[in-house]
Every structure is written in C-alpha cells, then in structure tokens.
C-alpha positions, -999 to +999 in steps of 0.1 A: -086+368-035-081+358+000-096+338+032-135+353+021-134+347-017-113+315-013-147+305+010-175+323-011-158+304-036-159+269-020-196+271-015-203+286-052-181+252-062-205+229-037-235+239-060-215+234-091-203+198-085-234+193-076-246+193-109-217+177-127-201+143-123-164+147-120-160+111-132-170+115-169-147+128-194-150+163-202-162+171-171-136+200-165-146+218-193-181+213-181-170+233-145-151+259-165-186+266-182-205+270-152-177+291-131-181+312-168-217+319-158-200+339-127-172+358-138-184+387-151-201+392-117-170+387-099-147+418-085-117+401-069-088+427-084-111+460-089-143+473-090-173+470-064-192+444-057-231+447-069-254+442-047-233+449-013-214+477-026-182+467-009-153+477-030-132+447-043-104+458-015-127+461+017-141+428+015-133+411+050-123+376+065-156+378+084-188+355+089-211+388+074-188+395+042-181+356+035-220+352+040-228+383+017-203+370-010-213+334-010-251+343-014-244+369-042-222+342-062-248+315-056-277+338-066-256+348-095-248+311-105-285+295-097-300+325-121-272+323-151-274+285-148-303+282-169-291+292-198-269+258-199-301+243-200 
C-alpha cells in the first residue's frame, strides 16, 4: 500500500470511528470487525480492483485513483455494515 491506499484508507477509517467510541473498552476489537467487513474487497498485494478494474499495481498517488478507491471502500463498508447490526 502506498500514498492512495494509505488515503482511501484514512477516509474508509473516518466513517468507521464514526460509529465506534474509541474510549470504551473493547473498542479495538470493535474496529477490527468493521475493517473485517472490507478486506475481502481489498487488492493491496494482487488481484484487480472491482469496480475500477485497476490492477492492484497500477493504482496511482492521484486525486482520480485516491477518489475511485475511497468511494469503492466506503461503498463496500456502508453496504457490509449492516450486517453488524
């Protein structure tokens, strides 16, 4: 992962803390559960990203791929979330 997934990533993380409160015990186990939902959807070492097609190498330190990977990982996140519910 580098400059683009370290930023996709920090925006996937703004929606998760936003649901969890970092103060109460257990709380890292809780983030671990939600960055679960993700991970299967995630191509940081091989593979191709769905939805953009870009392999896992081509991926670019650029506003358009950063955008493109934040959304996906958001989407992804927002739609597997509610099964925690």
């Amino acid at each position: 992962m580098h400059g683009a997934g370290i930023r996709a990533m920090g925006r996937l993380m703004d929606q998760v803390l936003g649901t969890i409160d970092v103060h109460q015990p257990g709380s890292a186990a809780e983030i671990r559960k939600h960055l679960d939902l993700v991970a299967p959807h995630c191509r940081w070492t091989s593979g191709t990203w769905d939805e953009s097609g870009l392999r896992w190498d081509a991926v670019e330190n650029v506003h358009r791929h950063i955008e493109k990977l934040s959304n996906y990982l958001i989407r992804v996140y927002l739609t597997a979330r509610t099964q925690l519910r």
